[in-house]
C-alpha positions as CSV (number, residue, x, y, z in Angstrom):
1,X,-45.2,83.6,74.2
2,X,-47.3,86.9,74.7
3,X,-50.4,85.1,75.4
4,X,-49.1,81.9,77.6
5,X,-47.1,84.5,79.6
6,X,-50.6,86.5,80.5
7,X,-52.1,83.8,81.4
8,X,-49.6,82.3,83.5
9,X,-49.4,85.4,85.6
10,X,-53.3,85.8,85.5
11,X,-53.6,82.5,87.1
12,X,-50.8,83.5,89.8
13,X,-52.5,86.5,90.6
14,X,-55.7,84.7,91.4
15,X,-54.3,82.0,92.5
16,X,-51.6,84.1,95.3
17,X,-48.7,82.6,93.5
18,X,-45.7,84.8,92.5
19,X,-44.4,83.4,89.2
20,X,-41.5,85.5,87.0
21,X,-41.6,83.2,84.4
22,X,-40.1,85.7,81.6
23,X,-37.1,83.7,81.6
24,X,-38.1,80.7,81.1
25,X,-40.2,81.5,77.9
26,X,-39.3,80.9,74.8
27,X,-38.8,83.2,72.3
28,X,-41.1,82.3,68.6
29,X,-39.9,84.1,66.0
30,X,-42.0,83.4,62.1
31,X,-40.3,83.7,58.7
32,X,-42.4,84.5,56.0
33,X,-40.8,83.6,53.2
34,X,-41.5,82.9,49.1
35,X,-40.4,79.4,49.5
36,X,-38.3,77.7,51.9
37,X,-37.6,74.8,49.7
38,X,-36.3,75.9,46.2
39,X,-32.4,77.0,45.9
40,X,-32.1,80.1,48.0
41,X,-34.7,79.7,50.2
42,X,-33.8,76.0,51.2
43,X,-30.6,77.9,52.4
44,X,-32.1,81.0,54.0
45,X,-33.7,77.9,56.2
46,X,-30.9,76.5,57.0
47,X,-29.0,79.3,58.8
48,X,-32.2,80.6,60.3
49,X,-32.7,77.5,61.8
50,X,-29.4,77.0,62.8
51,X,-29.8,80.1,64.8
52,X,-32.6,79.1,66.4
53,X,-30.6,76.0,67.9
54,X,-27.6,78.3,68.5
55,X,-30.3,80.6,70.4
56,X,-32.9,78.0,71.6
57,X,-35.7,80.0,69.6
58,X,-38.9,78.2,68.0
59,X,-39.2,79.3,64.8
60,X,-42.4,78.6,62.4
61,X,-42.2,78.8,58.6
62,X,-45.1,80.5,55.9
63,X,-44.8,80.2,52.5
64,X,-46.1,82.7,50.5
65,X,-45.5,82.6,46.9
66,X,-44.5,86.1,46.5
67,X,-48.3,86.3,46.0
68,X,-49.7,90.1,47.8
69,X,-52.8,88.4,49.5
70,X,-50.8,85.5,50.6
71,X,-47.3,88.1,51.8
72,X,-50.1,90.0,54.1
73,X,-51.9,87.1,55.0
74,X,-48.9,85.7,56.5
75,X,-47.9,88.0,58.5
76,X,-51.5,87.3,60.0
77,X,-51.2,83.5,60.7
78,X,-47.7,84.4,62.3
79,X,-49.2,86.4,64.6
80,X,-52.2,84.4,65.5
81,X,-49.7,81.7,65.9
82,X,-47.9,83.7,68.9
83,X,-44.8,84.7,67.5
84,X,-43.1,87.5,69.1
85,X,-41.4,88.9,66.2
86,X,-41.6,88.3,62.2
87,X,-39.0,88.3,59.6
88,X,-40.4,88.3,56.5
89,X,-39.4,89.0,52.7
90,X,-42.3,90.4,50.9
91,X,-42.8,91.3,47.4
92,X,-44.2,94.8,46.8
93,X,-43.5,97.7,49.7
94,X,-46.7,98.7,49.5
95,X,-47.6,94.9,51.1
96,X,-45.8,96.2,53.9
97,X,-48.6,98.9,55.1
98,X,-50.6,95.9,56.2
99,X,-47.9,93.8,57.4
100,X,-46.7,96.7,60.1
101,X,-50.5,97.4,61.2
102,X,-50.7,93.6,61.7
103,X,-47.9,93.6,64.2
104,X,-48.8,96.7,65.3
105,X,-52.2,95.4,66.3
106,X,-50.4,92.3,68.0
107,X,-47.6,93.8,69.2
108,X,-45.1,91.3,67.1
109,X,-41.8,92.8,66.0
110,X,-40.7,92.4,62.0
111,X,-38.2,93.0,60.2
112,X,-37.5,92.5,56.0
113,X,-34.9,90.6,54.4
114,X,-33.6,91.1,50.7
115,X,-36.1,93.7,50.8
116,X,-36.1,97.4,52.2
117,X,-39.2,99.9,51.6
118,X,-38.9,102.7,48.9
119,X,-39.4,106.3,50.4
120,X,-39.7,107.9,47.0
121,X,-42.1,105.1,45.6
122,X,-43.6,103.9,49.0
123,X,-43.4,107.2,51.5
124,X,-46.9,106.6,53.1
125,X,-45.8,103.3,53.9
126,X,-41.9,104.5,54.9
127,X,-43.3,107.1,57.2
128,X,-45.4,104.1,58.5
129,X,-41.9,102.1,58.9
130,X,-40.4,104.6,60.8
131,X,-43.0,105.8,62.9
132,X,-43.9,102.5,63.9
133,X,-42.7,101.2,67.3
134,X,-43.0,97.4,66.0
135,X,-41.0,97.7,62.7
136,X,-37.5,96.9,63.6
137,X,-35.9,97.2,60.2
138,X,-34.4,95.4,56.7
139,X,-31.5,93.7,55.6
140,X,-30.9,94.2,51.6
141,X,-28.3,94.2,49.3
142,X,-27.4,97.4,47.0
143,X,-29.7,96.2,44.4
144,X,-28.4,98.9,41.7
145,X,-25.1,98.3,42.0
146,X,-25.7,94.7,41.9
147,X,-27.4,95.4,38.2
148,X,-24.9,97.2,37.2
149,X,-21.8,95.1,38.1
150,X,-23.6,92.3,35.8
151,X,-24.3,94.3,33.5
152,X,-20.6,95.3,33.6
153,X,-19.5,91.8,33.2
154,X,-21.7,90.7,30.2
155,X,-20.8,93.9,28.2
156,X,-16.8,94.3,29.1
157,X,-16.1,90.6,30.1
158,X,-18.3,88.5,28.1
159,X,-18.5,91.2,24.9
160,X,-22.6,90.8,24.6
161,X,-24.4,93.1,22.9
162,X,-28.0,92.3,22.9
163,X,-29.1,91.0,26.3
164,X,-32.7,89.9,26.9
165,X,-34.1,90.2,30.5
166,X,-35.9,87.7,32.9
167,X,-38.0,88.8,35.8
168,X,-40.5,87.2,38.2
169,X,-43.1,89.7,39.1
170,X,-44.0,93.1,38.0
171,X,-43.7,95.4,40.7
172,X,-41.3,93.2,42.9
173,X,-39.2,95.7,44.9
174,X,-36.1,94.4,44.6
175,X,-36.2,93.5,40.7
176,X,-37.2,97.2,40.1
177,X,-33.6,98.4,42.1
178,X,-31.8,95.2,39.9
179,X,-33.1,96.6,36.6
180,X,-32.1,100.2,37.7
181,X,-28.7,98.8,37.9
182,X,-28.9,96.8,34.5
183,X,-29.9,100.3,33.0
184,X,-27.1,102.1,34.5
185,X,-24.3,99.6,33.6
186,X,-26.1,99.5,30.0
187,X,-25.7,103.7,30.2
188,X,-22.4,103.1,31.5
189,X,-21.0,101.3,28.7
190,X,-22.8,102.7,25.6
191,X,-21.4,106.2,26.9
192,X,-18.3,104.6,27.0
193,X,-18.2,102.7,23.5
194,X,-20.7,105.2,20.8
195,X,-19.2,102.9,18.5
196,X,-20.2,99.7,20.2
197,X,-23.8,99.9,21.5
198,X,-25.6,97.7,23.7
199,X,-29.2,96.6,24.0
200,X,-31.5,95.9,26.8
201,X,-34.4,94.2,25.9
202,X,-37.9,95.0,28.4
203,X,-38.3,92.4,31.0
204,X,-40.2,89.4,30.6
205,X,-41.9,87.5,33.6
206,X,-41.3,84.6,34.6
207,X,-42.6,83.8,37.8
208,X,-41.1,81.8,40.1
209,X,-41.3,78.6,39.1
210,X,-39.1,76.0,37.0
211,X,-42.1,75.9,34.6
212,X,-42.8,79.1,34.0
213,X,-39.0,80.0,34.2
214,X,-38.5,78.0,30.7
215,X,-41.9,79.0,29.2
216,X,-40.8,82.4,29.4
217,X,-37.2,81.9,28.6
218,X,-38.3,80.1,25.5
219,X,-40.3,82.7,24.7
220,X,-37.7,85.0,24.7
221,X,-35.8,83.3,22.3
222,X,-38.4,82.5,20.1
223,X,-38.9,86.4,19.5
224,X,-35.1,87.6,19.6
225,X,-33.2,84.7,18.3
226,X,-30.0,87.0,18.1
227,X,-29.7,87.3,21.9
228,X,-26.1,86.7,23.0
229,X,-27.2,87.0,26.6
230,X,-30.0,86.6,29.4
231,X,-30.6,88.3,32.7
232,X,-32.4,86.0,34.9
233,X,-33.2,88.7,37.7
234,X,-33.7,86.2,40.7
235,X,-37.1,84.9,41.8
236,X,-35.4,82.2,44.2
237,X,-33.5,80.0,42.0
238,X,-36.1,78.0,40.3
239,X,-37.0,80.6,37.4
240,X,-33.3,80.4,36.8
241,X,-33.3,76.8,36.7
242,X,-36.3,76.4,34.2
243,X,-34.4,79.4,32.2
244,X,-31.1,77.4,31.7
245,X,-33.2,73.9,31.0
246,X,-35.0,76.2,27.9
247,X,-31.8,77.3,26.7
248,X,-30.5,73.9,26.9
249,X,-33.4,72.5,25.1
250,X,-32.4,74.5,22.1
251,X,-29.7,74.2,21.9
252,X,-28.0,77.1,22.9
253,X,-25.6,76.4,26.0
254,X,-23.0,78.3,25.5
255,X,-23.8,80.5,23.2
256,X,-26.4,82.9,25.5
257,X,-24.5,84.3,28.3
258,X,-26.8,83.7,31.2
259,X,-26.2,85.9,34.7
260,X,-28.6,85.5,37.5
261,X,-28.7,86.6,41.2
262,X,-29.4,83.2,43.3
263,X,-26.4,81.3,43.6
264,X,-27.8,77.9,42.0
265,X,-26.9,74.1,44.0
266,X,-24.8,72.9,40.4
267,X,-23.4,76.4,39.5
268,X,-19.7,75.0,39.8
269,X,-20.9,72.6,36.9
270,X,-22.7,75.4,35.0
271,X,-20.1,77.9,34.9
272,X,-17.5,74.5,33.9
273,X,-20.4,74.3,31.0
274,X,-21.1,78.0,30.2
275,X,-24.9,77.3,31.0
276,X,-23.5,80.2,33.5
277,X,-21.3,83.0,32.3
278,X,-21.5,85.0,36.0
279,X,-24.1,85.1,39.2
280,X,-24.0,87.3,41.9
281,X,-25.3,86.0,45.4
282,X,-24.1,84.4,48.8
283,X,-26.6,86.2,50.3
284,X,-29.2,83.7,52.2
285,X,-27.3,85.1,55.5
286,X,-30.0,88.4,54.8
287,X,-32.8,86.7,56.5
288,X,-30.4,85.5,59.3
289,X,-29.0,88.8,60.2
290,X,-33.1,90.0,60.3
291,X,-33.4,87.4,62.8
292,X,-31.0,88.2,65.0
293,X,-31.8,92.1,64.8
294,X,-36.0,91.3,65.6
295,X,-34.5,88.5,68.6
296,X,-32.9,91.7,69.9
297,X,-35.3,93.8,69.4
298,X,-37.8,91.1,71.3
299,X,-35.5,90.9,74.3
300,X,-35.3,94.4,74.5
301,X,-31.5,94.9,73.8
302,X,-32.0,96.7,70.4
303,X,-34.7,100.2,71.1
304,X,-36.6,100.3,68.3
305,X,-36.9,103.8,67.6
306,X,-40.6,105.9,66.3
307,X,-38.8,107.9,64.5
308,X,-36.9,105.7,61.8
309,X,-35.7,102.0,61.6
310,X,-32.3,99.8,61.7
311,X,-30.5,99.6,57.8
312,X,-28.6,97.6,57.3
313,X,-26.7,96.5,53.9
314,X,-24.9,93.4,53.1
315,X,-22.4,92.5,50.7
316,X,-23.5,90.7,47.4
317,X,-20.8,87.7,45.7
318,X,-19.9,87.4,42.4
319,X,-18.5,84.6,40.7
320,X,-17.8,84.6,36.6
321,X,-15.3,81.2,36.7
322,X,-15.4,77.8,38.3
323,X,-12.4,78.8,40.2
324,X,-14.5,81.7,41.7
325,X,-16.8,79.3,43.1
326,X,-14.5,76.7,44.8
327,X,-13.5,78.8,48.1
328,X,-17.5,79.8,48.0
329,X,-18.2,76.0,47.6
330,X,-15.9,74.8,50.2
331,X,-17.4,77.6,53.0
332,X,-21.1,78.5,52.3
333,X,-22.2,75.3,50.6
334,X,-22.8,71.4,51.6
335,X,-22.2,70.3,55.1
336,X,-20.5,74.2,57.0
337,X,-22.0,77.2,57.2
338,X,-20.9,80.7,57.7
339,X,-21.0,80.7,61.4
340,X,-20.7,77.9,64.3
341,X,-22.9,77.8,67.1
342,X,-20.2,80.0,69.1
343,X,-20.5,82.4,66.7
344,X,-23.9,82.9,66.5
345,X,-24.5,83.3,70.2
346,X,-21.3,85.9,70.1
347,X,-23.3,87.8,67.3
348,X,-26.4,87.9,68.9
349,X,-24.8,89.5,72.1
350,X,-23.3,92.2,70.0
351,X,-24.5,95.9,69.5
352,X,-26.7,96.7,66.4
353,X,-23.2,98.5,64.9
354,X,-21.3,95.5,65.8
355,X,-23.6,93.1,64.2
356,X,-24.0,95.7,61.0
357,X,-20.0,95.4,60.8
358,X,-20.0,92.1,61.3
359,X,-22.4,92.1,57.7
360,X,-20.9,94.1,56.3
361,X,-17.9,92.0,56.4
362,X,-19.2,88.7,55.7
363,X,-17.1,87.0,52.5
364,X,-15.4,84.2,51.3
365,X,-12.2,85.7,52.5
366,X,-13.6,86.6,56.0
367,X,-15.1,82.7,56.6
368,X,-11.7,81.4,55.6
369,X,-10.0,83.1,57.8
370,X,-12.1,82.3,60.6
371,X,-12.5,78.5,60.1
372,X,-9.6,77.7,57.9
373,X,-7.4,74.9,59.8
């Protein structure tokens, strides 16, 4: 938009012609995203397109794999492609020193979803993050306390003892804050029960693929056959999927309690089953809460300060039952989303606080009540 606009009033100048055409643009807004085809990131799609209908935005997808080279590169092509603003979930934080001096450099706006920059691990690129007049902000989860609620369940609802763990990448960002919390809720209980102790077994990778999510699931078992339980950390859905076709091929659904994060298409059927024993998720509204946050910041109604960056933190789901799932199902899933139209345009007219509230909020319980006939 950046570009044609220049030109247009280039040509005006030379030309004697007095042309305002900043309303008439329209705003281009890319996702860079691991997939936007597998479980989750089919639905991160979804919304984020149906907020660019609600908002008349063009929006343009990359998909990156997770892979560093191809998370930088990206944001690159999204920039050379004239977007305005970016909203993009990388893998490592350190990816994101790049990423900010490429919008920097084009004067793009970004923000993260499911992902937030570590100032302890990451403070070179933090400082960078707040400093930077581009870098909107992130949308995340609490990561640890999403660990350590599963954790939680396997140990105190579903009595495991020896739980085996499935991750996609080393280094991810947000697996690292998710196996922080599986730690703590393994400390948790083992301080709690000296009598009943607990195992976590190192992560294993599994990439994010259905392949290579069995491959490493079978693995697993192969060298712990005692396991009573599996963390699959996340990875999109598909490494989950492999995982629970593995355990399946042995044998053993039912008797490995498998939790995940990445609410999966079937998961009424596989918690009916016990393929599932708990997932936490509901959360593919994180990208569109980024969008609506760098569409702000774009049309100037959010400042984007130098001197730190917009937080905000939405709720993670969990569902251990089939009956969990149905009011999920009936609100999140299939033909309705979270929001109508209307409510997307009243969201993105609302303050950054209001809109933060408004995420904070979002639940089962808080869709029901404002759709439920």
């Amino acid at each position: 938009m950046k570009k044609i606009l220049a030109l247009i009033l280039t040509l005006s100048l030379l030309c004697g012609i007095a042309v305002c055409a900043t309303a008439e643009d329209k705003i281009k807004i890319g996702v860079s995203i691991w997939s936007s085809t597998d479980t989750l990131g089919s639905e991160c799609k979804r919304l984020i397109d149906a907020a660019a209908d609600a908002l008349d935005v063009e929006v343009m997808y990359v998909d990156q794999g997770h892979i560093s080279e191809k998370v930088t590169a990206s944001a690159e092509t999204l920039a050379m492609a004239d977007c305005d603003g970016i909203v993009i979930c990388n893998s490592a934080s350190a990816e994101m020193g790049s990423v900010i001096k490429t919008c920097e450099e084009n004067e793009v706006y970004v923000a993260q979803f499911f992902r937030i920059i570590n100032q302890d691990d990451n403070p070179d690129e933090y400082a960078q993050a707040c400093a930077s007049k581009y870098y909107v902000g992130a949308v995340h989860e609490s990561e640890f306390d999403n660990g350590k609620e599963l954790v939680r369940i396997l140990t105190e609802e579903k009595n495991c003892r020896k739980i085996a763990l499935e991750a996609w990448e080393p280094g991810d960002a947000t697996f690292l804050g998710r196996w922080s919390g599986y730690k703590a809720g393994l400390e948790a209980f083992n301080a709690a029960h000296p009598d009943d102790q607990a195992v976590l077994l190192d992560p294993q990778y599994g990439g994010t693929t259905t392949d290579t999510g069995r491959a490493t699931a079978e693995a697993i078992i192969d060298a712990n056959p005692d396991i009573d339980a599996l963390i699959v950390a996340g990875g999109g859905g598909d490494t989950l999927v492999g995982a629970l076709a593995g355990i399946e091929g042995k044998g053993l659904t039912g008797k490995i309690a498998v939790v995940s994060t990445d609410f999966l298409a079937d998961l009424d059927a596989q918690l009916a089953s016990g393929g599932m024993a708990a997932e936490s998720g509901g959360h593919y509204a994180d990208p569109f809460f980024a969008f609506l946050m760098v569409y702000n910041a774009i049309k100037g109604n959010y400042e984007v300060s130098t001197e730190g960056f917009y937080d905000m933190v939405f709720p993670y789901m969990f569902v251990a039952s089939s009956e969990d799932y149905t009011a999920y199902a009936e609100y999140f899933t299939g033909d309705q989303l979270p929001y109508t139209a209307d409510e997307i345009k009243a969201l993105a007219e609302l303050s950054y606080d209001d809109l933060a509230a408004a995420c904070a909020q979002l639940s089962v319980a808080d869709v029901v009540a404002r759709h439920a006939k």
